[in-house]
TORMARFI-101037 format. One record per residue (C-alpha): residue number from 0; residue in three letters; chain; z, x, y. Coordinates in Angstrom, 2 decimals, always signed. Layout:
% TORMARFI-101037
num: NUM | residu: ALA | chaine: A | zz: Z | xx: X | yy: Y $
...
***
This chain:
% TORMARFI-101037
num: 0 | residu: UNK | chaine: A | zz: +145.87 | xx: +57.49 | yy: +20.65 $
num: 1 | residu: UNK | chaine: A | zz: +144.64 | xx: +60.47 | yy: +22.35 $
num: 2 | residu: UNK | chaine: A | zz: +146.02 | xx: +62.07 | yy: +25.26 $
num: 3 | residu: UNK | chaine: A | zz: +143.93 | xx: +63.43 | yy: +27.92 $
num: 4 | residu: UNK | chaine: A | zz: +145.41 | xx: +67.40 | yy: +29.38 $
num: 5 | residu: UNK | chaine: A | zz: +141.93 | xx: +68.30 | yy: +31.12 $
num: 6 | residu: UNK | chaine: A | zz: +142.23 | xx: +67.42 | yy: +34.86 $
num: 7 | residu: UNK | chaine: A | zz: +141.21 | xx: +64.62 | yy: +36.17 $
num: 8 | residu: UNK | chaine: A | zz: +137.73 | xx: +64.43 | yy: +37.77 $
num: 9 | residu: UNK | chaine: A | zz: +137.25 | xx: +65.22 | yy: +41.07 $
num: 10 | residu: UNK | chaine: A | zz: +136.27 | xx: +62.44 | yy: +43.56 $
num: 11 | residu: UNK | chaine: A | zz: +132.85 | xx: +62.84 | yy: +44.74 $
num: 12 | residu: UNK | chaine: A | zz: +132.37 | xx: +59.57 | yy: +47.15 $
num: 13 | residu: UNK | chaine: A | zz: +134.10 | xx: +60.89 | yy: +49.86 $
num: 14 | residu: UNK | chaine: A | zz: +132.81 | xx: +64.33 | yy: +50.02 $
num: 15 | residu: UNK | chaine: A | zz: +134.15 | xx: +67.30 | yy: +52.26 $
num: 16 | residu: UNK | chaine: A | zz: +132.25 | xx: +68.02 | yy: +55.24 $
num: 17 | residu: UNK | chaine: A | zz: +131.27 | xx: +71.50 | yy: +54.22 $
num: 18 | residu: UNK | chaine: A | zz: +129.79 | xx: +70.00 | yy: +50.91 $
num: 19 | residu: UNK | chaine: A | zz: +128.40 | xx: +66.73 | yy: +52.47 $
num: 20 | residu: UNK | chaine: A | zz: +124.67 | xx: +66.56 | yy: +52.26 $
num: 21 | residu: UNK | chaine: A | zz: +123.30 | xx: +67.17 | yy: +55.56 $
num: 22 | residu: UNK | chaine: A | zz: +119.83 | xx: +66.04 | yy: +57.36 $
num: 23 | residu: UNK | chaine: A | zz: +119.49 | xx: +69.79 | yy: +58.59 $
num: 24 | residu: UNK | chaine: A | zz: +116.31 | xx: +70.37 | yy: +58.41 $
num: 25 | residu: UNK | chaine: A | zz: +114.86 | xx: +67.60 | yy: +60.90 $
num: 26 | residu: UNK | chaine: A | zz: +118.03 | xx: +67.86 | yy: +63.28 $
num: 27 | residu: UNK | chaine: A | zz: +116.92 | xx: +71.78 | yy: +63.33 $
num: 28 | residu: UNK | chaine: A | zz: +113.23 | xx: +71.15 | yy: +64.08 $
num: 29 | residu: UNK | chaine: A | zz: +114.30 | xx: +68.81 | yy: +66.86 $
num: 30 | residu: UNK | chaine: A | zz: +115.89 | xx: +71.72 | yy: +68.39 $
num: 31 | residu: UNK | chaine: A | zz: +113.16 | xx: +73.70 | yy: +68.20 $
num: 32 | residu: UNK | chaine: A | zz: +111.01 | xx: +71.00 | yy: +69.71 $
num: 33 | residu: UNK | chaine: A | zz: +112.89 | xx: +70.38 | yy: +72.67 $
num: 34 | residu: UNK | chaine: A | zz: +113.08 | xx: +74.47 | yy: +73.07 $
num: 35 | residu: UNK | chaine: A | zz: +110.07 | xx: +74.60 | yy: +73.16 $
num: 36 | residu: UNK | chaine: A | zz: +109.05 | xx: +71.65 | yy: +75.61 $
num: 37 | residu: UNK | chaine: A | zz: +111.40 | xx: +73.32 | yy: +78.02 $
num: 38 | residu: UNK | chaine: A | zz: +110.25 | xx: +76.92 | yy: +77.47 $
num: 39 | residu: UNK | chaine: A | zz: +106.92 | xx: +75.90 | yy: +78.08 $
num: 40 | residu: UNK | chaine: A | zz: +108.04 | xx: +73.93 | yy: +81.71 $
num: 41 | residu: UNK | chaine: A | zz: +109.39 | xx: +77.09 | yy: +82.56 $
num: 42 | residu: UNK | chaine: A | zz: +106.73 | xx: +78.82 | yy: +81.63 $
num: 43 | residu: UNK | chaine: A | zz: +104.23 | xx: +77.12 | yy: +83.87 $
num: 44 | residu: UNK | chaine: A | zz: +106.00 | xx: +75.21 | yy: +86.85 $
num: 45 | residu: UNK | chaine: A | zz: +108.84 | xx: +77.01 | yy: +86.62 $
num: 46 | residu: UNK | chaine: A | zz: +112.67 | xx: +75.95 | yy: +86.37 $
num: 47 | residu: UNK | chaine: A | zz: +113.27 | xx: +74.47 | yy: +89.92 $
num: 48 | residu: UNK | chaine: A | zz: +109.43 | xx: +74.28 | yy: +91.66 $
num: 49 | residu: UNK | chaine: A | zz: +109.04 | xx: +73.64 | yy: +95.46 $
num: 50 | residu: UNK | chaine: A | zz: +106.95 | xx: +70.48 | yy: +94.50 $
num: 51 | residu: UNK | chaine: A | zz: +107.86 | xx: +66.92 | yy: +93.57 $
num: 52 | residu: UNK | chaine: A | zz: +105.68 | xx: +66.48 | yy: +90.74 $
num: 53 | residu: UNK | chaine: A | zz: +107.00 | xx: +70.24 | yy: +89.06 $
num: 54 | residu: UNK | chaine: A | zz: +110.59 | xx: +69.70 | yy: +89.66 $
num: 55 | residu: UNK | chaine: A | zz: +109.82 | xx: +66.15 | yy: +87.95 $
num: 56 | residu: UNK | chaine: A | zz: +107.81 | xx: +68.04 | yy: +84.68 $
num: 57 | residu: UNK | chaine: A | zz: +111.14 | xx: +70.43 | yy: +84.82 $
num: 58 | residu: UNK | chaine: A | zz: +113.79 | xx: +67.94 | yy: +84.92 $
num: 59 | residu: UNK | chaine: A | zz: +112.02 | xx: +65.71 | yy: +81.97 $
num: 60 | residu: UNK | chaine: A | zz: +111.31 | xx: +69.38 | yy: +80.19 $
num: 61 | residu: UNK | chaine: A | zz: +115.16 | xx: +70.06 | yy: +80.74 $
num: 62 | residu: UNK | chaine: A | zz: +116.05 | xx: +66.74 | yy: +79.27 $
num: 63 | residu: UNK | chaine: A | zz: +114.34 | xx: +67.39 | yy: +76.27 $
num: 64 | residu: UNK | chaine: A | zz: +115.52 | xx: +70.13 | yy: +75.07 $
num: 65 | residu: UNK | chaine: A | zz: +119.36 | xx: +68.79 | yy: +75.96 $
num: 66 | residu: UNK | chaine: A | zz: +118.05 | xx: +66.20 | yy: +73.43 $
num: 67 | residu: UNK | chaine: A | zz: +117.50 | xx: +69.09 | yy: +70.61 $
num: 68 | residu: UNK | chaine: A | zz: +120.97 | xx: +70.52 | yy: +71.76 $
num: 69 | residu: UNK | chaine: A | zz: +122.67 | xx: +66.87 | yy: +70.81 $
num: 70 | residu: UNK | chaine: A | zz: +120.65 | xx: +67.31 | yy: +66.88 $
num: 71 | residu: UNK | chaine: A | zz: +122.22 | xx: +71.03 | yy: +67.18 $
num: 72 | residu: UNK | chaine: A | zz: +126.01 | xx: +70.12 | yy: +67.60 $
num: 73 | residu: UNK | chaine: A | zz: +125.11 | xx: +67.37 | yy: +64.85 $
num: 74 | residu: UNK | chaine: A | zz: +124.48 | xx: +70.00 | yy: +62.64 $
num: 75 | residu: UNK | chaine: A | zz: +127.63 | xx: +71.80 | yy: +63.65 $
num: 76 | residu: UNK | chaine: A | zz: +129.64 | xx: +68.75 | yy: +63.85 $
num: 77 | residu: UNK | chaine: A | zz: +128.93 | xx: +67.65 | yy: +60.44 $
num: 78 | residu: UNK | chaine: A | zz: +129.17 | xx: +70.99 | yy: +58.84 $
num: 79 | residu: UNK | chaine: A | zz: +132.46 | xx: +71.72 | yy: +60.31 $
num: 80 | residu: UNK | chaine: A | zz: +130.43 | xx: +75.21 | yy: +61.87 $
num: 81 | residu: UNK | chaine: A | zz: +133.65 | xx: +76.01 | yy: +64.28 $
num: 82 | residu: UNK | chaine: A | zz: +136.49 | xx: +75.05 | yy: +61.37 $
num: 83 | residu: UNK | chaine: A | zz: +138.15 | xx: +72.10 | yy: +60.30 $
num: 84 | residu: UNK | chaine: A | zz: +141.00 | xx: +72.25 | yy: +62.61 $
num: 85 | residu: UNK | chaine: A | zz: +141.46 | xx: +68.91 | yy: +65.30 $
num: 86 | residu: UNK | chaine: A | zz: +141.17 | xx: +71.64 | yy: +67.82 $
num: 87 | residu: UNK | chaine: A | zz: +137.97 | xx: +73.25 | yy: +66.17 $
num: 88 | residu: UNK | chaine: A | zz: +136.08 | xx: +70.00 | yy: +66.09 $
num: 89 | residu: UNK | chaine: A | zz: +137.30 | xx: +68.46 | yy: +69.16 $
num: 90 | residu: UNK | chaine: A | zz: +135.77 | xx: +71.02 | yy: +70.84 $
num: 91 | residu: UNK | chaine: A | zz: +132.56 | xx: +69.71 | yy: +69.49 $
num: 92 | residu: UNK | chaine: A | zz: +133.51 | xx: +66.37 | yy: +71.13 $
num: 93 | residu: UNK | chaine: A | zz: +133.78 | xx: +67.88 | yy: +74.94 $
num: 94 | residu: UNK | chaine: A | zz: +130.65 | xx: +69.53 | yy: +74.48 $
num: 95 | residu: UNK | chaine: A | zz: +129.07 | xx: +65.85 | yy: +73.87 $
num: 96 | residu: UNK | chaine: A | zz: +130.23 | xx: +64.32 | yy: +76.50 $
num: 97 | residu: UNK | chaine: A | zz: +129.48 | xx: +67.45 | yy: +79.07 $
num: 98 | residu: UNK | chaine: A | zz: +126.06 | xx: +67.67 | yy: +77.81 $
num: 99 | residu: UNK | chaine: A | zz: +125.60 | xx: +63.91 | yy: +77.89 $
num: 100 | residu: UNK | chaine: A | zz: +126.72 | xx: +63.98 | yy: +81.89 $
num: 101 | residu: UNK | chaine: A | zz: +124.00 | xx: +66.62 | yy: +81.88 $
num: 102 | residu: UNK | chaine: A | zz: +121.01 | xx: +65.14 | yy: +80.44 $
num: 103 | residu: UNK | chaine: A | zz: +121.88 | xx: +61.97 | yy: +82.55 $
num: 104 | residu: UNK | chaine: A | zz: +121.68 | xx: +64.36 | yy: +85.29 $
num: 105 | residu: UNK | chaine: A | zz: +118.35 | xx: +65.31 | yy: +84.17 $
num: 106 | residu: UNK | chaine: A | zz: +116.85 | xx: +61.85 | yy: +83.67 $
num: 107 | residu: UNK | chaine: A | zz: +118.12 | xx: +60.50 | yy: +86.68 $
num: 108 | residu: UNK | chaine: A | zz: +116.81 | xx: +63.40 | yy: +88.86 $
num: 109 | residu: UNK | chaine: A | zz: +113.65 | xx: +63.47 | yy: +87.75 $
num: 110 | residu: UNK | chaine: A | zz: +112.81 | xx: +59.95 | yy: +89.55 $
num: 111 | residu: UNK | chaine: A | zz: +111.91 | xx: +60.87 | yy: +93.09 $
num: 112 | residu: UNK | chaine: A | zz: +113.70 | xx: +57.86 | yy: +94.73 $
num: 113 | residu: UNK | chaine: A | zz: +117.25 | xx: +59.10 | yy: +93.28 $
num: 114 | residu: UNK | chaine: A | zz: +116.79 | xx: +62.33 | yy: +94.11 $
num: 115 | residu: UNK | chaine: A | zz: +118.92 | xx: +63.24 | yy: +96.50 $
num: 116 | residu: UNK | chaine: A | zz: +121.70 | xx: +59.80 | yy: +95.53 $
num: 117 | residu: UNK | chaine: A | zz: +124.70 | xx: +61.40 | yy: +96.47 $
num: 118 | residu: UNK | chaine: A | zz: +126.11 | xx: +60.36 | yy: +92.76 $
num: 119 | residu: UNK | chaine: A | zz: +124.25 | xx: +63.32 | yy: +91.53 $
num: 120 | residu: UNK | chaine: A | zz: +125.58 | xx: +65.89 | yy: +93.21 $
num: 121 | residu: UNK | chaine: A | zz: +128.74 | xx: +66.35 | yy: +91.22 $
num: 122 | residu: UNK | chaine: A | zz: +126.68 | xx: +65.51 | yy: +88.20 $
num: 123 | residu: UNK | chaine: A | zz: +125.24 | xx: +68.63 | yy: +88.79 $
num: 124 | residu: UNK | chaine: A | zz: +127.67 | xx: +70.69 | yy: +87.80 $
num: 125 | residu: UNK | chaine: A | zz: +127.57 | xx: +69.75 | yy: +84.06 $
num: 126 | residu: UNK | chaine: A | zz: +124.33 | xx: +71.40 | yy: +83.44 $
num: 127 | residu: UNK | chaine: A | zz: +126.03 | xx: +74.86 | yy: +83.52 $
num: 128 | residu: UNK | chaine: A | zz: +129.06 | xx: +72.98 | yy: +81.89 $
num: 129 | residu: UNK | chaine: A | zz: +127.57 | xx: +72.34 | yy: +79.12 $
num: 130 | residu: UNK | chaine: A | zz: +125.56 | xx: +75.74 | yy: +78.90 $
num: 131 | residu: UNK | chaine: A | zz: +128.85 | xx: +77.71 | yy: +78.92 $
num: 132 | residu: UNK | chaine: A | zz: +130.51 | xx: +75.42 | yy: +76.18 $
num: 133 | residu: UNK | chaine: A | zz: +128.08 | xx: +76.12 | yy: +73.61 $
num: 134 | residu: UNK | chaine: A | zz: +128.26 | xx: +79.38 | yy: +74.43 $
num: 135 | residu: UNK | chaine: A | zz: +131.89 | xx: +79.33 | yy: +73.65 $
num: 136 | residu: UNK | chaine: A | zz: +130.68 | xx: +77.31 | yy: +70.46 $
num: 137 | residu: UNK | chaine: A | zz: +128.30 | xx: +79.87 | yy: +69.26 $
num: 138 | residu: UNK | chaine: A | zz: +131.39 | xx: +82.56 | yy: +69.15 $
num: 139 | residu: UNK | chaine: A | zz: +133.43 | xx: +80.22 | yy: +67.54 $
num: 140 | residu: UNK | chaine: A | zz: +130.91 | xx: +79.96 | yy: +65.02 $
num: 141 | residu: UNK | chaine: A | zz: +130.52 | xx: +83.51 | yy: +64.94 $
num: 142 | residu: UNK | chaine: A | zz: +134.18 | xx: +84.70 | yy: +64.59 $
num: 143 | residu: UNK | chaine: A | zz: +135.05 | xx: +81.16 | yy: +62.03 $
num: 144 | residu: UNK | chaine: A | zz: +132.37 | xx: +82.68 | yy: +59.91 $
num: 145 | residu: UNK | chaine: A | zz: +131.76 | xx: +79.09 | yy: +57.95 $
num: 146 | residu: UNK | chaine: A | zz: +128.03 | xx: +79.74 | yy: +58.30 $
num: 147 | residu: UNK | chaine: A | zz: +126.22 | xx: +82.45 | yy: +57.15 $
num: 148 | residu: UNK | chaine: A | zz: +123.70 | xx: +84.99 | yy: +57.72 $
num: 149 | residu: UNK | chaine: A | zz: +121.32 | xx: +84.87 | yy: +60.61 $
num: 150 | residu: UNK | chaine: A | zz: +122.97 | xx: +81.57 | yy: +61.27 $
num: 151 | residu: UNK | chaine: A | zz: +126.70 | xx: +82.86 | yy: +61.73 $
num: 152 | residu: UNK | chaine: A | zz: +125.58 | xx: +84.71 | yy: +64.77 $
num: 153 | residu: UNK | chaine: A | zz: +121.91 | xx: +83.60 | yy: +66.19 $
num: 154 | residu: UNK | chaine: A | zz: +123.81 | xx: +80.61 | yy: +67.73 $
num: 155 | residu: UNK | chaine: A | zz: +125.93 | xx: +83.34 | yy: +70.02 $
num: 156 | residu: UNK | chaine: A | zz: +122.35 | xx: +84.86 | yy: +70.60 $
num: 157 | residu: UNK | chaine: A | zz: +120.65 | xx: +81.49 | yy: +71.84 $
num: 158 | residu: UNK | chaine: A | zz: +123.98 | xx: +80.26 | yy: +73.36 $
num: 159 | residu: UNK | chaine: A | zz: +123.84 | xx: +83.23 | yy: +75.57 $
num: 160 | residu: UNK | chaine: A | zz: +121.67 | xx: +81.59 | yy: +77.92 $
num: 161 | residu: UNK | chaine: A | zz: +123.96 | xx: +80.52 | yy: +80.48 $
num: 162 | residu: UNK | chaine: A | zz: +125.13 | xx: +84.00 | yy: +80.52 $
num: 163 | residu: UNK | chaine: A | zz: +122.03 | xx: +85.98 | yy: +80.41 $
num: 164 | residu: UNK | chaine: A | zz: +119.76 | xx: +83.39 | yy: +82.62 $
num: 165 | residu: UNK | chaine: A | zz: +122.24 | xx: +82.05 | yy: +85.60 $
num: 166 | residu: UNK | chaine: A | zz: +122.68 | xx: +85.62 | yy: +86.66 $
num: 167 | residu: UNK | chaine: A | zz: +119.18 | xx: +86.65 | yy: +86.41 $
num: 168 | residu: UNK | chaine: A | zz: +118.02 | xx: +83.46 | yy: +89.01 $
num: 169 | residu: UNK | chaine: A | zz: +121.00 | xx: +84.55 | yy: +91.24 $
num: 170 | residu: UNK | chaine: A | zz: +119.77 | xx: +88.30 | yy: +91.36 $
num: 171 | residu: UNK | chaine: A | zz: +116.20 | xx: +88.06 | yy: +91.48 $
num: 172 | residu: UNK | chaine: A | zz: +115.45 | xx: +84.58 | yy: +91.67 $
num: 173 | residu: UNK | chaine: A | zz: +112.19 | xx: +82.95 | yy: +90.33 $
num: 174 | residu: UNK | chaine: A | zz: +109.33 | xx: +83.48 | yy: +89.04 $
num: 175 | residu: UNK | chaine: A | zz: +110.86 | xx: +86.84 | yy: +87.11 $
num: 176 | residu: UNK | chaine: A | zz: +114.01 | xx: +84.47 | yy: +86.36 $
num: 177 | residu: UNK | chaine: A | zz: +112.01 | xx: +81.41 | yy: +84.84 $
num: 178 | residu: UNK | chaine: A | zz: +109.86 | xx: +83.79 | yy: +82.49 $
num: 179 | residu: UNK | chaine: A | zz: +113.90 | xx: +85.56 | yy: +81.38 $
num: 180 | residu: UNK | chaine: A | zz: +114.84 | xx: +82.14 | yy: +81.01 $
num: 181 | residu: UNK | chaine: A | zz: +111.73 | xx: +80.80 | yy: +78.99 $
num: 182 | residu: UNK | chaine: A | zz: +112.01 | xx: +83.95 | yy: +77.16 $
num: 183 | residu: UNK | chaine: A | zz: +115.66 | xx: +83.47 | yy: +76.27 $
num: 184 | residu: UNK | chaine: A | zz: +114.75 | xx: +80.11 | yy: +74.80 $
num: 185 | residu: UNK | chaine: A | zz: +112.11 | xx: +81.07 | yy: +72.75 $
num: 186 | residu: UNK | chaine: A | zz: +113.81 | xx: +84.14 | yy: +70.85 $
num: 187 | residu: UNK | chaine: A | zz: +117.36 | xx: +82.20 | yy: +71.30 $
num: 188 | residu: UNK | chaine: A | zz: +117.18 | xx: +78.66 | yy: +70.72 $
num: 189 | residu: UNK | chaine: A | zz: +113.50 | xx: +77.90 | yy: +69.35 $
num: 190 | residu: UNK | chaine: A | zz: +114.44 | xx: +80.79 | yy: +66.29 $
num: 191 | residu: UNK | chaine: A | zz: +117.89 | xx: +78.96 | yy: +65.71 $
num: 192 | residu: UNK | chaine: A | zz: +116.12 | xx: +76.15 | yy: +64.90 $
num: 193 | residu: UNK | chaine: A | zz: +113.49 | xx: +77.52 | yy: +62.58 $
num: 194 | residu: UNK | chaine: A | zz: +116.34 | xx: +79.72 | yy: +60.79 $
num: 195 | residu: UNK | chaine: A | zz: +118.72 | xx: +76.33 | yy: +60.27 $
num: 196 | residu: UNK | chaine: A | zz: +115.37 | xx: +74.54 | yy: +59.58 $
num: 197 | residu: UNK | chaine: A | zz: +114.33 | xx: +77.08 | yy: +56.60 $
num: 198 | residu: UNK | chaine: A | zz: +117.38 | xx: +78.47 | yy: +55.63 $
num: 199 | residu: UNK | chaine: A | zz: +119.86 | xx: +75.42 | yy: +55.78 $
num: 200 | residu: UNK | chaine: A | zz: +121.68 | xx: +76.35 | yy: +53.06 $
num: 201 | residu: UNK | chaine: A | zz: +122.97 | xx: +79.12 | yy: +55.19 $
num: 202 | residu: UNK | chaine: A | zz: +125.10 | xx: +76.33 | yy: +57.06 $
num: 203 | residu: UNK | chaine: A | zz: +126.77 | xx: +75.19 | yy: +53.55 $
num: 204 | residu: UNK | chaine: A | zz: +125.31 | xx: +71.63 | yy: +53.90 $
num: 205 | residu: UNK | chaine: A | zz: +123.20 | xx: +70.05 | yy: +50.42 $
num: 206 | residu: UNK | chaine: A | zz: +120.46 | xx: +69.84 | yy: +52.08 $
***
C-alpha cells in the first residue's frame, strides 16, 4: 500500500474570480463602441441641442455608450478590479442599478412624446449618479492595485469625466463644453477599452 504525502490537488471547477477566464476582450470593445457612438453625438449635435431631432441623436448616443459602461463594470465585476471584500464588490452592484436608472433615463427621453413626463425628472439625476460612482470606482481600482499597468489607473483617467466635463458645461457652456466632453471620451473611455481589449491580461483574467 502506498501512502500519498504530496498535497492534494487543487480544485479547479470552481475557480477564483481573479483566475476565472474572462470574455474581456469583446466586453472591452463594447466599451469602446459605445465611446465612441457618444463621442461622435457630441461631436456633431452636441450634448443637449436646441432641436428635437439632436437632443433625440444625443439621448440614443448617451444610451449607448451607458451600454459599453454595463460590459465595463462586467469586466470589473468579474475580475474582482475593486477587491474581494462584500463592501468592494457591492459597490459594483450600486453602480448597476444607478447606471441602469440612467440609461432608462436616456431611452425614455429620447421619445418626443415622454419628454417632458414628469416621471423623468427625478430620473434625471442618475446620469451624474452614475458618472460620479465610477469615478469613485476607477480610484478604487487605482489604490486596490488588482489590475495592472495602464489598466490600474486609465479607469481613474476615463472615470474623470463627471469631474472634468460637468464643470466645464457649467463654466462655459456648449459648444467648447461638448468638444471637452467628446474629447474626454475619446482619450478616457474609448483608450480604456482598447488597453483592456489588447492587454487583458493586465486585468488578471485567462483571457
Amino acid at each position: 500500500m502506498t501512502i500519498r504525502t504530496e498535497p492534494i490537488p487543487a480544485r479547479t471547477d470552481n475557480p477564483s474570480p481573479a483566475t476565472r477566464r474572462v470574455p474581456v476582450r469583446p466586453l472591452a470593445l463594447a466599451l469602446t463602441a459605445g465611446t465612441l457612438v457618444w463621442a461622435g453625438t457630441m461631436f456633431t449635435v452636441g450634448n443637449n441641442p436646441a432641436s428635437s431631432l439632436g437632443l433625440t441623436i444625443s439621448d440614443l448616443g448617451g444610451a449607448a455608450f451607458q451600454l459599453g459602461l454595463f460590459a465595463l463594470l462586467a469586466i470589473q465585476l468579474r475580475t474582482s478590479a475593486t477587491g474581494t471584500s462584500r463592501a468592494a464588490r457591492g459597490m459594483l452592484y450600486v453602480e448597476h442599478v444607478l447606471l441602469a436608472v440612467a440609461t432608462v433615463w436616456s431611452v425614455l427621453h429620447a421619445i418626443p412624446s415622454l419628454r417632458d413626463a414628469a416621471f423623468l425628472v427625478p430620473m434625471d439625476v442618475f446620469w451624474p449618479l452614475s458618472m460620479l460612482g465610477m469615478f469613485v470606482i476607477g480610484l478604487k481600482i487605482l489604490f486596490t492595485a488588482r489590475w495592472r499597468g495602464a489598466a490600474r489607473f486609465w479607469p481613474a483617467v476615463a472615470e474623470s469625466w463627471a469631474v472634468v466635463t460637468v464643470p466645464t458645461f457649467a463654466v462655459v457652456g456648449s459648444p467648447i463644453a461638448d468638444y471637452v466632453g467628446a474629447t474626454h471620451l475619446l482619450v478616457g473611455y474609448a483608450t480604456l477599452g482598447l488597453i483592456l481589449a489588447f492587454r487583458p491580461a493586465l486585468t488578471g483574467a485567462g483571457a
